[in-house]
matplotlib code that plots the C-alpha trace (Angstrom):
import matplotlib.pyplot as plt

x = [0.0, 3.0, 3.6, 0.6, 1.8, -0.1, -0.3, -0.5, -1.4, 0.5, -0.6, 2.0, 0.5, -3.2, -3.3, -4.7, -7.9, -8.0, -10.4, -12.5, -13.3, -17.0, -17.8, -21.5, -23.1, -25.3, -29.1, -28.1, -25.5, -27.6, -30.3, -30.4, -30.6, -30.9, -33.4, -32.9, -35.8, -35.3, -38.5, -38.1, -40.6, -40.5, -39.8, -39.5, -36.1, -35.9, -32.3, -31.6, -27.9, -26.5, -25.5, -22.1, -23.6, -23.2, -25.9, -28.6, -30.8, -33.0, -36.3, -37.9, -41.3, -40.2, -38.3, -41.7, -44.0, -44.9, -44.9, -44.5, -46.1, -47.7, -44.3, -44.2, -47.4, -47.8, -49.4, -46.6, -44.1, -46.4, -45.4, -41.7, -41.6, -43.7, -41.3, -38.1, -40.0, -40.5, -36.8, -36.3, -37.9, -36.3, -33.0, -33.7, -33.6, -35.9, -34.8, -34.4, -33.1, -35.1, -33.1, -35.6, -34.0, -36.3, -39.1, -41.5, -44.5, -44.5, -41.9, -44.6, -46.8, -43.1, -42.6, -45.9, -45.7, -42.9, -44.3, -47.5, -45.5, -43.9, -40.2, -39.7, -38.1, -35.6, -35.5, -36.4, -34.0, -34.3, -31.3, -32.2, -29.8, -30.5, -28.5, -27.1, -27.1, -27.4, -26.6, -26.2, -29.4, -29.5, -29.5, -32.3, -34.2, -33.5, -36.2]
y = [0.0, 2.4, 5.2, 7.8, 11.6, 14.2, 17.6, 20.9, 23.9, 26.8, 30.5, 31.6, 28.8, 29.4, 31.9, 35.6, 36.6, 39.5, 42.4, 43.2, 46.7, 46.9, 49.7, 51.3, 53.5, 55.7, 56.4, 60.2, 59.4, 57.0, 58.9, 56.2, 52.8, 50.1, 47.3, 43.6, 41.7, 37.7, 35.9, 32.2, 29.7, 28.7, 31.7, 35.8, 37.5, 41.5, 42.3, 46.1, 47.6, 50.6, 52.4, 50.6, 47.7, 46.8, 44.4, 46.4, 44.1, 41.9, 39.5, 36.5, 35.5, 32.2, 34.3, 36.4, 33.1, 32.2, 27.7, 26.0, 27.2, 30.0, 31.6, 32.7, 33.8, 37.7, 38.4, 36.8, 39.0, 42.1, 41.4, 41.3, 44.2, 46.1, 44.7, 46.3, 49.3, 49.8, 49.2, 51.3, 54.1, 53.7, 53.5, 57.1, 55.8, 58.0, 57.4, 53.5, 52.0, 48.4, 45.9, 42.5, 39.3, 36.0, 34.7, 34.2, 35.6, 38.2, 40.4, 43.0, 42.9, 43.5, 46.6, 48.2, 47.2, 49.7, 52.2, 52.4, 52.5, 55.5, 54.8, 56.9, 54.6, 56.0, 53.1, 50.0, 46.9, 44.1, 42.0, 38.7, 36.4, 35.3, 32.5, 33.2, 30.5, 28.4, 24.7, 21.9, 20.2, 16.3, 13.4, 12.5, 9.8, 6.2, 3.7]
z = [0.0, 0.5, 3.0, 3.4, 2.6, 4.5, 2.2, 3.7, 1.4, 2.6, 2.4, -0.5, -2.7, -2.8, -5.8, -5.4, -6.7, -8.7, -8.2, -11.2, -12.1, -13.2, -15.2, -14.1, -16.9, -14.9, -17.0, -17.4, -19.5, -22.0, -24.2, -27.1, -27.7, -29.9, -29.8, -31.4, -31.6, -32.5, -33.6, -34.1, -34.5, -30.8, -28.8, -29.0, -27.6, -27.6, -26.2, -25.5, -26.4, -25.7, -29.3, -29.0, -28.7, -25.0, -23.6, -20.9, -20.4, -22.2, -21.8, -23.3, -24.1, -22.1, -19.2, -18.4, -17.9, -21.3, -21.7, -25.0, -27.7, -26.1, -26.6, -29.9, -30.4, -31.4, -27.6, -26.3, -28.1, -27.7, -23.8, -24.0, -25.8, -23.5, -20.7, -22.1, -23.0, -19.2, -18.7, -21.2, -19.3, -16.1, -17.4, -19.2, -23.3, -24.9, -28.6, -30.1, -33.1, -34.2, -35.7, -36.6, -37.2, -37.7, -39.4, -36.4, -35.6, -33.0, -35.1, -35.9, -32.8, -30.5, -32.7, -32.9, -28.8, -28.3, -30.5, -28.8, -25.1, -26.2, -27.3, -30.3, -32.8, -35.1, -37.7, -38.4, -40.2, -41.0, -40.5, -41.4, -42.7, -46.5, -47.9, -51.4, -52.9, -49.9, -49.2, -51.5, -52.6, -51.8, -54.1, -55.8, -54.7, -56.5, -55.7]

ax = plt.figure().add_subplot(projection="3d")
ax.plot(x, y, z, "-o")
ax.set_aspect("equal")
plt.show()
């Protein structure tokens, strides 16, 4: 079986841990924003940037209660986007700039949602992604 060796972990070995800085953008200095909206299929997700592209916050017809299908229905997506226009309010944005991506069903109902809650939205673009040319077909079938 051998001897038995007893370790002891001295002070200089344990490593240090760093301290982070966290840089806090305070809502005075944040007037305009930009707005993604992701409709799938399945689910709705509007995530809220600052106009460098910084993450504020974001919500999901799945993170506010919505199960299974429900999620990505146009109601659904109508109440995420009334969500982050609330956060949008406390955190001072006034101005917004839409950016769609998806084929799903709540992509019109999120943006008439934060029109009607008062964000004044500077644009609107559609950044879907479009295959040119796109995959190779398959076979065809021999039977």
């Amino acid at each position: 079986m051998g001897k038995k060796r007893i370790v002891t972990k001295t002070e200089e070995v344990a490593p240090k841990e760093r301290e982070r800085e966290v840089k806090v953008i305070t809502p005075q200095k944040i007037k305009e924003g930009k707005v993604y909206i992701f409709s799938s299929y399945n689910n709705t997700i509007i995530t809220l940037t600052d106009e460098r592209g910084n993450v504020l916050t974001w919500a999901s017809a799945g993170s506010i209660g919505f199960k299974g299908t429900k999620k990505a229905t146009p109601f659904a997506a109508s109440k995420v986007a009334e969500s982050i226009s609330d956060l949008c309010h406390k955190l001072g944005i006034e101005k917004v700039r839409v950016l769609v991506k998806g084929v799903g069903s709540g992509r019109e109902s999120a943006i008439r949602s934060l029109a009607a809650r008062g964000l004044d939205i500077a644009s609107i673009k559609d950044i879907t992604p479009i295959p040119h040319n796109g995959c190779r077909p398959p076979k065809a079938r021999r039977v």
